[in-house]
C-alpha positions in Angstrom: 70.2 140.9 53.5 69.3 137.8 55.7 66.8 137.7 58.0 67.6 137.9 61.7 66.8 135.3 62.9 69.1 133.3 60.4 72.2 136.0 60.5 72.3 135.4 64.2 72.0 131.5 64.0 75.0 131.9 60.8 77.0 133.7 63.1 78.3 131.0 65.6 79.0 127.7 64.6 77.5 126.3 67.2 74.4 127.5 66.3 74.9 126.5 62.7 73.1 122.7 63.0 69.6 124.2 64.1 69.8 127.4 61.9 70.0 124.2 59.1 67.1 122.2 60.2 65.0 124.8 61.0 62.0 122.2 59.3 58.3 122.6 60.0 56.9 120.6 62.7 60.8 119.0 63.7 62.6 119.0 67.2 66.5 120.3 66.8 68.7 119.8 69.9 69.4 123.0 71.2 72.8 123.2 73.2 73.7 121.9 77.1 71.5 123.7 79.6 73.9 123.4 82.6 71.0 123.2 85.0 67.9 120.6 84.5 65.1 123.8 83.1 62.7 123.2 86.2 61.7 126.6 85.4 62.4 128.8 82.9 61.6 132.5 81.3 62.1 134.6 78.2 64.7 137.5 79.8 65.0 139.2 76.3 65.3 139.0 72.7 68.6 137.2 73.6 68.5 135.4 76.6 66.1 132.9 78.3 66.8 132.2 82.4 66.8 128.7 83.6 66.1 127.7 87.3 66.3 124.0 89.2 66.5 122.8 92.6 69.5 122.4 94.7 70.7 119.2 93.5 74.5 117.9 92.4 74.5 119.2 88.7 78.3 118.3 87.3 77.9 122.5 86.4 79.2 124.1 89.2 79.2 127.8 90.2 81.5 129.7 92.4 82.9 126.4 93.9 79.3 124.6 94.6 76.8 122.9 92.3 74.9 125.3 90.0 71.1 125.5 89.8 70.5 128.7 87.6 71.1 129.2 84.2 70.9 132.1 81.4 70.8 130.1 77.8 71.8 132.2 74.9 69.2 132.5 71.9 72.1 133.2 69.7 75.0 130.5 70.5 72.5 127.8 72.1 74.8 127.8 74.7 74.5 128.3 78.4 76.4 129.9 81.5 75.7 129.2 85.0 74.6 131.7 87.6 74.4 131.7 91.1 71.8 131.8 93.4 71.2 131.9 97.2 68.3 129.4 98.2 67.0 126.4 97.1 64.5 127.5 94.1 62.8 124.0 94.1 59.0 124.4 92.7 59.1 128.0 93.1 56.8 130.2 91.6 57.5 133.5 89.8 56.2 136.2 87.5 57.4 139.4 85.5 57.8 143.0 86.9 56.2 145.8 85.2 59.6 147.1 84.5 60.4 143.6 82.6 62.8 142.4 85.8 61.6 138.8 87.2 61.0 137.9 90.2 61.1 134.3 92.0 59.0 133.4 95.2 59.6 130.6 97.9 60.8 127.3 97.3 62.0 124.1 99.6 64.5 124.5 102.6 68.1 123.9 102.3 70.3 120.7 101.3 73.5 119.1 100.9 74.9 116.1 99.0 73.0 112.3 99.8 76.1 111.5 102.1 75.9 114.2 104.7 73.8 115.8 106.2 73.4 119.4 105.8 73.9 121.9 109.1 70.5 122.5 109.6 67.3 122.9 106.7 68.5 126.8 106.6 71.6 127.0 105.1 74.1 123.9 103.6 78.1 124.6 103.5 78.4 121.9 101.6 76.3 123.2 98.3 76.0 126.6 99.8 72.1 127.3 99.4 70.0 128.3 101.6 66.2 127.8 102.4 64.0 129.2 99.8 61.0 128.9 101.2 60.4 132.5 101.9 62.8 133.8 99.6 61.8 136.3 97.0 64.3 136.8 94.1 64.8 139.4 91.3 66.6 139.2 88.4 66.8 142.1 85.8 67.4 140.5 82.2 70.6 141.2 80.8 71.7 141.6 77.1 75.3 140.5 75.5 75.9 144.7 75.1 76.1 144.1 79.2 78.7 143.3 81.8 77.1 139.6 83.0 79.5 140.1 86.1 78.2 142.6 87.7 75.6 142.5 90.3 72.9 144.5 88.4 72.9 141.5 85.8 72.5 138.4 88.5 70.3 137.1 91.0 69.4 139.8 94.5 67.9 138.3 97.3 68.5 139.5 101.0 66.3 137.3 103.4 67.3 140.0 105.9 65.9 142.9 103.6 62.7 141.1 101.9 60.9 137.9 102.3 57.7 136.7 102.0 55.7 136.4 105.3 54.7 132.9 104.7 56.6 129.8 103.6 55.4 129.0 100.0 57.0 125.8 98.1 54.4 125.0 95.0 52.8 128.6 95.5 50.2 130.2 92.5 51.2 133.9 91.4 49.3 136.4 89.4 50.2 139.9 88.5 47.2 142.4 89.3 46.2 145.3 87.0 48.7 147.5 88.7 51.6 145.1 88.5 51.3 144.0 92.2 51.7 140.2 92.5 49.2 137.8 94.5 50.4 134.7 96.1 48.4 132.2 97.0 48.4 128.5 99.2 51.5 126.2 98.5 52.9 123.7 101.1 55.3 125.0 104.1 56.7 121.5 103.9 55.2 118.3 102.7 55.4 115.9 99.3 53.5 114.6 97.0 49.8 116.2 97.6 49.3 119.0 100.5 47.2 116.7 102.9 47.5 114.4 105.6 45.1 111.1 105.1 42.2 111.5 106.5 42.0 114.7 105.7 41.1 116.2 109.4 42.4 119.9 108.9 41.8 120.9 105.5 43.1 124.2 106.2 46.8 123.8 108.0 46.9 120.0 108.0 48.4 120.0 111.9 47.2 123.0 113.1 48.0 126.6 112.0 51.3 126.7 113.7 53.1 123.7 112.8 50.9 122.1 109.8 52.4 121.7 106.5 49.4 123.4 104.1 49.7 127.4 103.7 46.2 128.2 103.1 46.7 132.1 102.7 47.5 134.8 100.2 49.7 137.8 100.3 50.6 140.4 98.3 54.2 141.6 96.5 54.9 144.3 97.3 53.1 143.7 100.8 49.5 144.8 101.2 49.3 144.0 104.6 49.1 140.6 106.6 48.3 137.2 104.7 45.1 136.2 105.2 43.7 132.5 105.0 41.9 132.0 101.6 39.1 129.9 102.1 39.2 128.0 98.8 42.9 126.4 100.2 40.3 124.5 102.8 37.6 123.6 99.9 40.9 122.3 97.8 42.5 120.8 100.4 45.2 118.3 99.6 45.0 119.1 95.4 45.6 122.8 95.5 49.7 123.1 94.7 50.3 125.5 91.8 46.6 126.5 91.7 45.3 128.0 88.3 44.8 131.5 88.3 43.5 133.9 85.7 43.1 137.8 86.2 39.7 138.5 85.1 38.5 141.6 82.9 36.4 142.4 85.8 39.6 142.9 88.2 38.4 139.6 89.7 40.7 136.3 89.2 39.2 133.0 87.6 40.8 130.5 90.7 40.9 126.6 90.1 41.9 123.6 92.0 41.2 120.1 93.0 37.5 119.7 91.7 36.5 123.1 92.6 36.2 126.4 90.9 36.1 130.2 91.8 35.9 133.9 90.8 37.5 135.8 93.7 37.4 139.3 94.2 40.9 139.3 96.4 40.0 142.8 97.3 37.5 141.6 99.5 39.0 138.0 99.8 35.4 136.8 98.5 34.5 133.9 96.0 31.9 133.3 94.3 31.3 129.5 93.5 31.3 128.4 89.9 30.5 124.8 88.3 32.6 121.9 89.3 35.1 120.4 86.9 33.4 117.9 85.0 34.2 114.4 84.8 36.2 114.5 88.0 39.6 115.5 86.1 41.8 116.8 88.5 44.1 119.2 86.5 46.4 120.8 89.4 49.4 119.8 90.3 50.2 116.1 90.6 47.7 115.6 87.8 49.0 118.5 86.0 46.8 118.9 83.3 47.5 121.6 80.5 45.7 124.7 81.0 45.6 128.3 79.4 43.8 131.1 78.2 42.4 131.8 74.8 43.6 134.5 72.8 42.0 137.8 73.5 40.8 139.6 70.1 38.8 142.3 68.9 36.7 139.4 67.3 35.7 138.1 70.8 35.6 141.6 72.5 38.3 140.7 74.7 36.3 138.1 76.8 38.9 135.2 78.4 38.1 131.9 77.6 39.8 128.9 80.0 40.2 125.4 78.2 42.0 122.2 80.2 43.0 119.5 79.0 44.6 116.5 80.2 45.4 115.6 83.8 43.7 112.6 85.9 40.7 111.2 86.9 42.0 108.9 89.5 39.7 108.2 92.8 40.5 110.8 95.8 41.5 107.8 97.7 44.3 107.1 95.3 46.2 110.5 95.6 47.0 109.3 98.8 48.9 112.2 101.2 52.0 114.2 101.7 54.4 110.9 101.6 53.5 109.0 98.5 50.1 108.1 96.1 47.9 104.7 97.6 48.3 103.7 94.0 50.7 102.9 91.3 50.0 105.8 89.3 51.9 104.8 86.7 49.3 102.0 86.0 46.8 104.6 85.7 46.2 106.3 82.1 46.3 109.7 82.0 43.2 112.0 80.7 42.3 113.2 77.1 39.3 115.0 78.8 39.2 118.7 77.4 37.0 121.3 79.6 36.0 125.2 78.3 34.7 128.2 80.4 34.4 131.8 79.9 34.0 132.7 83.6 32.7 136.1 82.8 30.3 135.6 80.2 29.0 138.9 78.1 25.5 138.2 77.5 25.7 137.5 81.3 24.5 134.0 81.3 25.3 131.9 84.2 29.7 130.8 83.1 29.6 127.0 82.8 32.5 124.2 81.7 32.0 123.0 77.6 33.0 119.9 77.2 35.6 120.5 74.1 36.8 117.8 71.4 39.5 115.6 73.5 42.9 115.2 72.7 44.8 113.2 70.4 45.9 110.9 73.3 45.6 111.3 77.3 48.6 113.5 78.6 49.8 114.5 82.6 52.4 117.4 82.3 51.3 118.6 79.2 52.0 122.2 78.5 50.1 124.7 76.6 52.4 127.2 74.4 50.2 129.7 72.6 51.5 130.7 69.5 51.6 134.2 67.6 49.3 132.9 64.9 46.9 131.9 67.8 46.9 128.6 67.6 48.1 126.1 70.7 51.0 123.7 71.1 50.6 120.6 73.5 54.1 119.4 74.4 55.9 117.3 76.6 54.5 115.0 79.1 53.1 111.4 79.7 50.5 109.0 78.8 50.2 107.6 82.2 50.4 108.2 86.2 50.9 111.8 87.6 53.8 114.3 88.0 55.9 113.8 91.3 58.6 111.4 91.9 58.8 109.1 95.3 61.3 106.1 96.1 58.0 103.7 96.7 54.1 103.9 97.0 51.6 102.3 99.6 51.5 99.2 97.0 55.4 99.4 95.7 56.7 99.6 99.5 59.9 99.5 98.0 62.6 101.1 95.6 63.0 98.4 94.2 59.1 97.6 93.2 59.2 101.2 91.3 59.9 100.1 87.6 60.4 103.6 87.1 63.0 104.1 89.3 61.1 107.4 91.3 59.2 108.4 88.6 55.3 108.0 89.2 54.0 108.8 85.0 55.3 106.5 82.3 54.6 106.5 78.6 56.6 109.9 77.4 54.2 111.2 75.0 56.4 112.6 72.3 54.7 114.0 70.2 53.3 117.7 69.8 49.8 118.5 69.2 48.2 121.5 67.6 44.8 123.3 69.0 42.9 125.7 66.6 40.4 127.2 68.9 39.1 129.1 65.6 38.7 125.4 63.4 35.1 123.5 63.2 34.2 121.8 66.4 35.6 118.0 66.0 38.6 119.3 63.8 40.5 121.5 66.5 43.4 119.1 67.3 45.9 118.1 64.6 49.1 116.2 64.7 49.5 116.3 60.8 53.0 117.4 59.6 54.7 117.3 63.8 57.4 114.8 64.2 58.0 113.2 67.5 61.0 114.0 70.3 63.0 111.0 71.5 64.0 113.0 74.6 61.2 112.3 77.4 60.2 115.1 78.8 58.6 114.6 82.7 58.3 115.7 85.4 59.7 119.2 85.7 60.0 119.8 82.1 59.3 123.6 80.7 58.6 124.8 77.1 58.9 128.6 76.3 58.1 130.9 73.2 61.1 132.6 71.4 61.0 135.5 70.1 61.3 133.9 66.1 58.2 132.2 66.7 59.5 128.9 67.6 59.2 126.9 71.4 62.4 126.4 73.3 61.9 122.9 75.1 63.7 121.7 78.2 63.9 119.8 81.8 62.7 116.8 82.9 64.0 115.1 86.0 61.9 112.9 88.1 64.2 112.0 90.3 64.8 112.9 93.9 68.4 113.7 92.8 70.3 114.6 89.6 70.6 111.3 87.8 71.8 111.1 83.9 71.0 106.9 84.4 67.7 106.2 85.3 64.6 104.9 82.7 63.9 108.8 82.8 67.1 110.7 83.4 68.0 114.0 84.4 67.8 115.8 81.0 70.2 118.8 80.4 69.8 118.7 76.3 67.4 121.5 75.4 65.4 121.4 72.4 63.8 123.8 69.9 60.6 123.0 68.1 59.8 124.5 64.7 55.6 124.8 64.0 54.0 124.5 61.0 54.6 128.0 60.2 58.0 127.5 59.6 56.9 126.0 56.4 56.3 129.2 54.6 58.7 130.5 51.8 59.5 133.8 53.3 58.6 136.0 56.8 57.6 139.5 57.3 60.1 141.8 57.6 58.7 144.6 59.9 60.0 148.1 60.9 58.7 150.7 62.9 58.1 148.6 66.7 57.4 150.8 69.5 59.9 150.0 72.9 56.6 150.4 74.9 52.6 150.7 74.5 49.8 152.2 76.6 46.5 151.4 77.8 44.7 153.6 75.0 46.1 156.3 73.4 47.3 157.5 70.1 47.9 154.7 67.7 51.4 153.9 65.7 52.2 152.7 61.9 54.2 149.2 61.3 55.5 148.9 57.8 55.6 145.2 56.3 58.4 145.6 53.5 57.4 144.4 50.3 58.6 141.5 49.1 58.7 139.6 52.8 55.4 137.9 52.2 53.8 135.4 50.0 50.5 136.7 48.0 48.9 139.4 46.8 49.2 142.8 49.1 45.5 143.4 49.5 44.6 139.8 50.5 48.0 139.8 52.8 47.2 143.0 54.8 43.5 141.9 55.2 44.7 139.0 56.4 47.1 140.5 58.9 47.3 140.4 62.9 49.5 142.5 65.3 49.5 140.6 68.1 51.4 141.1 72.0 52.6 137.5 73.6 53.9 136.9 77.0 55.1 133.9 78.0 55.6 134.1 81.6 56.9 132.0 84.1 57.0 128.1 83.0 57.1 125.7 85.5 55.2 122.2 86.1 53.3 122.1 82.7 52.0 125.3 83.3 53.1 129.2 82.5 52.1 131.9 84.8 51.0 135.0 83.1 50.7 133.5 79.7 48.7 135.5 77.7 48.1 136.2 73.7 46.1 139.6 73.2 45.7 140.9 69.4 46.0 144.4 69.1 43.1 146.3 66.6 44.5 147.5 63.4 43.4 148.7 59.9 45.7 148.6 56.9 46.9 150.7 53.9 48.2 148.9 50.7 51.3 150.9 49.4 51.6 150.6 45.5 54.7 149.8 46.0 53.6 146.5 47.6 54.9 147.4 51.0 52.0 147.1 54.2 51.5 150.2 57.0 49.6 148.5 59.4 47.6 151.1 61.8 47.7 150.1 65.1 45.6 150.4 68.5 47.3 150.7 71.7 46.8 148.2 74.3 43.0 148.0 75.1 42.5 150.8 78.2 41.9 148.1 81.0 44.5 146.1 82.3 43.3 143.8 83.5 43.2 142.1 80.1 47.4 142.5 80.0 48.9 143.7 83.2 51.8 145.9 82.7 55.0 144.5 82.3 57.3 143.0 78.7 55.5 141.7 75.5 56.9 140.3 72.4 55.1 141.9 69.6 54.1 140.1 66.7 53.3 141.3 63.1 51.0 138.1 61.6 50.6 138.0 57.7 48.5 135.6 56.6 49.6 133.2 59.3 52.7 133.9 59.1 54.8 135.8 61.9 57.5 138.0 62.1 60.3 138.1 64.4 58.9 139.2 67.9 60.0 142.3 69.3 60.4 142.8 73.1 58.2 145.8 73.9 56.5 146.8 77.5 53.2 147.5 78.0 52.4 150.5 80.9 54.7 152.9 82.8 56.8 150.5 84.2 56.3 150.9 87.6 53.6 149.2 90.4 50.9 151.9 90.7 47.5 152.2 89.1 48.6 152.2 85.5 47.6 155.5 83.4 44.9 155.2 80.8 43.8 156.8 77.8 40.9 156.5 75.4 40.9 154.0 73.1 42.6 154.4 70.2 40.7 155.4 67.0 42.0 154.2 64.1 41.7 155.3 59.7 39.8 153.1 57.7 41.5 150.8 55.6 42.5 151.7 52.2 43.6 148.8 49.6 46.2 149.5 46.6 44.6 149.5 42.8 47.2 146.9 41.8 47.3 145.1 45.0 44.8 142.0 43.9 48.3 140.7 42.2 50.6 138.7 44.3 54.0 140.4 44.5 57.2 139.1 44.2 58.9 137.2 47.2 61.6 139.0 47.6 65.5 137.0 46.6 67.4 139.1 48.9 67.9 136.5 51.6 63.8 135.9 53.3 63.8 132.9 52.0 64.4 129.8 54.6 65.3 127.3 52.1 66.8 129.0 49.3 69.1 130.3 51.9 70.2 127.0 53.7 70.6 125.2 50.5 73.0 128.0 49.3 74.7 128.3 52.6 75.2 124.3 53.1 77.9 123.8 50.1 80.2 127.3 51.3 80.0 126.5 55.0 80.6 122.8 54.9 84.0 123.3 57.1 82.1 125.4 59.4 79.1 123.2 60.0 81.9 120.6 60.9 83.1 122.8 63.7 79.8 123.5 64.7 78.6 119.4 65.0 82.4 119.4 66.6 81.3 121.9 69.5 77.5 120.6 69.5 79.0 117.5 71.2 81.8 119.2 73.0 79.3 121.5 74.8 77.7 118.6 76.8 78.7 118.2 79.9 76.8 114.9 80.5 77.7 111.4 79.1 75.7 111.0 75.9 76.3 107.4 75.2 73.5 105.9 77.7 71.3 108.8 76.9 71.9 107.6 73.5 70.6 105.0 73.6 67.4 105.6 75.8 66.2 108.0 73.2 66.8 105.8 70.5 64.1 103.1 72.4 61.9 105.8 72.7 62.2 106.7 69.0 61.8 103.2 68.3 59.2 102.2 70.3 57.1 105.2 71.0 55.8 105.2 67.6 52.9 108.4 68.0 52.4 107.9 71.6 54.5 105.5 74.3 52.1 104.2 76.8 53.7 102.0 79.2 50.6 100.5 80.4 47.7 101.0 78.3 44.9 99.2 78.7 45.4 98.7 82.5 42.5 98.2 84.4 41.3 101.2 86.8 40.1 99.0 89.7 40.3 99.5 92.9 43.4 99.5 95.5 45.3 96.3 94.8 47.6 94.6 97.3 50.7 95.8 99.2 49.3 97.3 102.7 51.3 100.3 105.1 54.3 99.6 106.1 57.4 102.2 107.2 59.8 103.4 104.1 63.1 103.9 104.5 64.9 107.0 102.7 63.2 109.3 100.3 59.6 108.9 99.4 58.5 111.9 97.5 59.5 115.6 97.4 59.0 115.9 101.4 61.5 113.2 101.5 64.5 115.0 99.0 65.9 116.8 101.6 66.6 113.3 103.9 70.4 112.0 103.4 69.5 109.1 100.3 71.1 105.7 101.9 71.1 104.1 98.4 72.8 104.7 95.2 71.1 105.7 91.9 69.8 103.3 89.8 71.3 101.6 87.0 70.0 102.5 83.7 67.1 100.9 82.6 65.0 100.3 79.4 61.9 101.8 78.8 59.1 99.1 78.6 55.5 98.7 77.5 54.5 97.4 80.7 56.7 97.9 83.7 58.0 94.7 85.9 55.6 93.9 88.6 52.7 95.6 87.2 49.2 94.3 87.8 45.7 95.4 87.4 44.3 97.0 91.0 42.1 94.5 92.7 41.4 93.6 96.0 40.1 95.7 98.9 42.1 99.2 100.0 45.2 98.6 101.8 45.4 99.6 105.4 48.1 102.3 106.3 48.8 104.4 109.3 46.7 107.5 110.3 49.2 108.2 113.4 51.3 110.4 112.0 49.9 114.2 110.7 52.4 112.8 107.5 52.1 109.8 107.2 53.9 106.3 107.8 57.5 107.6 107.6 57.4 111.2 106.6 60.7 113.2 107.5 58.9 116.0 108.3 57.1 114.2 111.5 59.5 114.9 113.1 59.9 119.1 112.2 59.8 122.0 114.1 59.6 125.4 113.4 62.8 126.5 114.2 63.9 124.9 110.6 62.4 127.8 109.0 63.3 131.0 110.9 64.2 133.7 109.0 68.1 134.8 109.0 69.3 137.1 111.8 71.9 139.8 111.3 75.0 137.7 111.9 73.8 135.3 108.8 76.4 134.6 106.0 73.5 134.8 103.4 73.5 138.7 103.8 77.1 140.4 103.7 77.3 138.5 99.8 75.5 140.8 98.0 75.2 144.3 97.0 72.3 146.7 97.7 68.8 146.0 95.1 69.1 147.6 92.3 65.0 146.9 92.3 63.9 149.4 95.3 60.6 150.2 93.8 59.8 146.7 94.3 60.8 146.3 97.8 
């Protein structure tokens, strides 16, 4: 019998390539995404969601431009979905029922030769602002009807909304599945912060400035209320990092700055600064994540970050565009450790951790079922953010990067073993590079057969398939080490949902679907619950790895029952909501099964004792390795015997590979074939360049877009022409001279569209709105 995960890749050709390159440590395209994966997250065992910004993708959706997507784990292929506002850097999060749900996002906007209506609602590519909007989506299966409304996007701005604006908002589920949201802009660009920084709180005053320095709840708790740490931040605090504590207290970090907040209370406690002045926030957008949780560290969270940028505070500039040319300007390899909740209550400090391979902005943390980390995507130089000129590069012309402010894609994957020797953590033996750059807005996702779905990048104001780093719609899957092995476990007997404490359940590991002898294996072996959560901007909300307690008993006929604990009664370790479950043999994991953890619902989850579990008992024979079993575990006996019988099929398959694109290839061609060429392990477009200070090229008003407060201004220029990637870009020089002078005048800057705002562009809809009679009643009412 074959595996699953290889029946269901046999059983459409377009599938076929990956299912026969499914190579350790290689990148296999994986199908046309439609939409450019700003943001993405695992629905199902079959289907991963996709969201971007309002932008003109060539995928269109009842009659306008599509920016959703649901991509199919089976066929690699994708089908567009619509959605009501502008999602652009949103933030989002699971539902303790397994639904999703979507929070704020940028105000409306039509095509670069019109201008829209007004900033609430665009005929032209019929979205609407976003920047309260709160969406749900409840994850569909192929067994449903995709048409009808329970399977697509709700959102009624007349029915639920968030209270305050929120474009590059944090969210964190709470122990009772209740989501906290925290700062973002209202309106703005590249960094929240006017230059000086004279309000660090609203940056204009509380009614019309463009920082939200306050936190809500969803569902509602009551009225936001102004978080001080958005004012100790200020300017560096988009996408803040946010962990939920075992205490019920959440690990909060931004800027330089660092704090343990009971929310409850709305009190912080200060902890140490980040060392070394990294900032790892969004733009720096360093790769940041929380150790695996085990029985062998008692559960106690652990923070590492790595990556990001050390550039001077003057540098970051404000809201328009950086004082520097960031893409001059190396990225970190600086890696940080804290346990902010220490057990032996010492005082929680930052561990200065072996650095990585090679410095990296937008790199992502995935953490993988056999508890190690993948770093992927991202750049060796400058910052995330994308802005049509800086205060040096006054114009589009001086960007050799077209609007892209990081250079050097950094293609290939690295590997972090928190449980290795200190020094020998980070490995790049055995990975292959990528010769698709993935920047800004790129996302990276854990499937449920253990492999990372890659996607995104688009640094550009609009959708552009021609620039050095174009908008990318080719998704990618990459295979870890682990896919090395000779065989997987085949595992029965997954539960549909756990609880915190309780009785425990048996897993049976069939004989045959692992490599060694049975004892050894099943003392070797992990059940572990992964959540992925909500990827967007290098980082993935709610991502979490906690390994379940188990014992073991050796069958004698070489088959595994593993014992298993439920879910740790606390949950603040794992807030309710869906899980893939994991069975880990010797390294080695199973297909993941979707399970949730808790009742389901938002309420004060119900708890049991912990589970109590049998002692272990070994077989007499099980100190011989047993047989891996022919009948079809096997990766590679299986593709070589299916390559010669399905040659005609594999045909079709490369046939509809390149059919499903809906993007011209040829150009992107041959971009990806420089950066094969000339990325070698790492492409740094400007290594070695000095850090100095600001170097020539004073104020001076822009014209047209300069950064994402800019994107929603009609462009007056065409997209570039397509460019080659460089070492060094044209025009580049080493900082020098004495800062440039710009102009404080304006609360945004020299020539920021948003000087010019009022608050009328975000009221929410009235009763006579078109954006409410479209859809049906929430299916989601416990939510509202």
């Amino acid at each position: 019998m074959l595996p699953r995960w290889l029946a269901l890749s046999l059983a459409s050709g377009a599938a076929l390539p990956a299912a026969l390159a499914q190579q350790a440590g290689s990148f296999v395209q994986a199908g046309n995404t439609q939409v450019s994966a700003m943001m993405m997250f695992l629905g199902n065992e079959e289907k991963v969601y996709m969201l971007d910004k309002s932008e003109a993708n060539a995928a269109k959706v009842n009659g306008h431009p599509a920016w959703g997507s649901v991509w199919d784990l089976n066929t690699h292929s994708a089908t567009t979905m619509d959605i009501y506002s502008n999602t652009f850097c949103a933030s989002g999060h699971h539902l303790p029922n397994g639904s999703y749900v979507t929070f704020g996002g940028n105000s409306a906007v039509g095509p670069p030769s019109t201008t829209p209506q007004n900033t609430t609602y665009d005929a032209t590519w019929k979205d609407y602002d976003g920047t309260r909007a709160i969406r749900i989506l409840n994850p569909c299966t192929s067994k449903d009807n995709f048409n009808s409304a329970n399977c697509q996007w709700w959102e009624n701005a007349n029915v639920l909304q968030m209270q305050k604006q929120r474009w590059y908002s944090a969210a964190e589920a709470l122990a009772n599945g209740t989501i906290v949201l925290i700062g973002g802009f209202r309106n703005g660009g590249y960094i929240n912060r006017n230059y000086p920084n004279t309000d660090p709180l609203y940056q204009g005053g509380e009614q019309w400035g463009g920082a939200e320095p306050t936190f809500e709840f969803y569902p509602s708790l009551g009225t936001a209320q102004v978080m001080k740490f958005m004012g100790t931040t200020s300017g560096l605090n988009a996408y803040a990092h946010t962990f939920l504590m075992p205490s019920g207290k959440m690990f909060v970090q931004a800027n330089l700055s660092t704090v343990l907040w009971d929310y409850n209370a709305n009190v912080e406690t200060p902890l140490p600064a980040m060392p070394n002045g990294v900032v790892r926030v969004y733009p720096a957008s360093g790769g940041t994540a929380m150790l695996p949780l085990t029985p062998a560290n008692n559960y106690t969270p652990t923070i590492i970050f790595c990556g990001g940028s050390d550039m001077p505070d003057q540098y970051w500039g404000n809201y328009s565009w950086p004082f520097y040319n960031t893409w001059t300007y190396p990225a970190s390899d600086d890696c940080q450790l804290i346990t902010p909740e220490p057990q032996d209550g010492s005082a929680p400090k930052y561990t200065q951790e072996q650095s990585m391979p090679a410095g990296r902005t937008m790199g992502q943390f995935i953490t993988l079922p056999d508890q190690t980390m993948l770093m992927v995507n991202g750049a060796a130089n400058g910052t995330a953010g994308f802005a049509d000129r800086t205060l040096q590069a006054t114009t589009q012309d001086q960007m050799p990067y077209f609007q892209s402010l990081a250079a050097g894609p950094v293609g290939l994957p690295a590997l972090y073993n928190p449980s290795a020797p200190q020094g020998q953590r980070w490995s790049t033996a055995g990975l292959e590079n990528t010769n698709i750059a993935r920047m800004y807005h790129s996302s990276a996702m854990l499937l449920p057969d253990a492999s990372v779905l890659i996607a995104g990048s688009n640094p550009n104001i609009l959708a552009n398939t021609t620039s050095v780093y174009p908008t990318q719609y080719t998704a990618e899957i990459f295979y870890p080490p682990y896919f090395s092995a000779k065989t997987r476990p085949s595992v029965s007997g997954q539960p549909s949902t756990l609880t915190y404490g309780g009785n425990p359940f048996n897993l049976t590991i069939a004989k045959g679907t692992y490599d060694g002898a049975p004892n050894s294996v099943a003392a070797n072996t992990t059940v572990v619950l992964t959540r992925g959560g909500f990827t967007t901007h290098g980082m993935n909300m709610g991502q979490r790895l906690l390994q379940l307690n188990n014992t073991y008993t050796v069958n004698s006929d070489g088959s595994i029952t593993l014992h298993v604990a439920q879910v740790p009664p606390n949950p603040n370790l794992l807030t309710p909501g869906p899980c893939l479950l994991f069975v880990v043999a010797d390294g080695i994991p199973s297909t993941g099964a979707m399970v949730t953890v808790g009742s389901g619902k938002v309420e004060d989850q119900p708890m049991q004792a912990a589970s109590v579990l049998p002692t272990s008992v070994t077989a007499t024979n099980g100190d011989k390795p047993v047989s891996v079993s022919s009948s079809g575990t096997s990766h590679t006996a299986i593709i070589a015997g299916v390559v010669g019988g399905v040659a005609a099929l594999a045909i079709v398959g490369v046939v509809l590979w390149i059919c499903m694109g809906r993007q011209s290839h040829k150009k992107a061609a041959a971009r990806d074939a420089g950066f094969a060429t000339n990325a070698g392990n790492r492409i740094s477009a400007m290594a070695g360049t000095l850090r100095g200070p600001f170097g020539g090229g004073g104020g001076g008003s822009g014209n047209g877009r300069n950064s994402d407060t800019s994107a929603f201004v009609p462009l007056q220029e065409a997209p570039s022409s397509s460019q080659v990637w460089g070492q060094h870009p044209p025009g580049s020089q080493p900082g020098g001279g004495a800062a440039p002078a710009y102009d404080a005048g304006s609360p945004y800057g020299v020539s920021s569209p948003y000087a010019q705002s009022t608050g009328a562009m975000h009221q929410p809809y009235g009763p006579g709105s078109p954006y409410s009679p479209q859809r049906a009643p929430s299916p989601y009412r416990d939510f509202e």
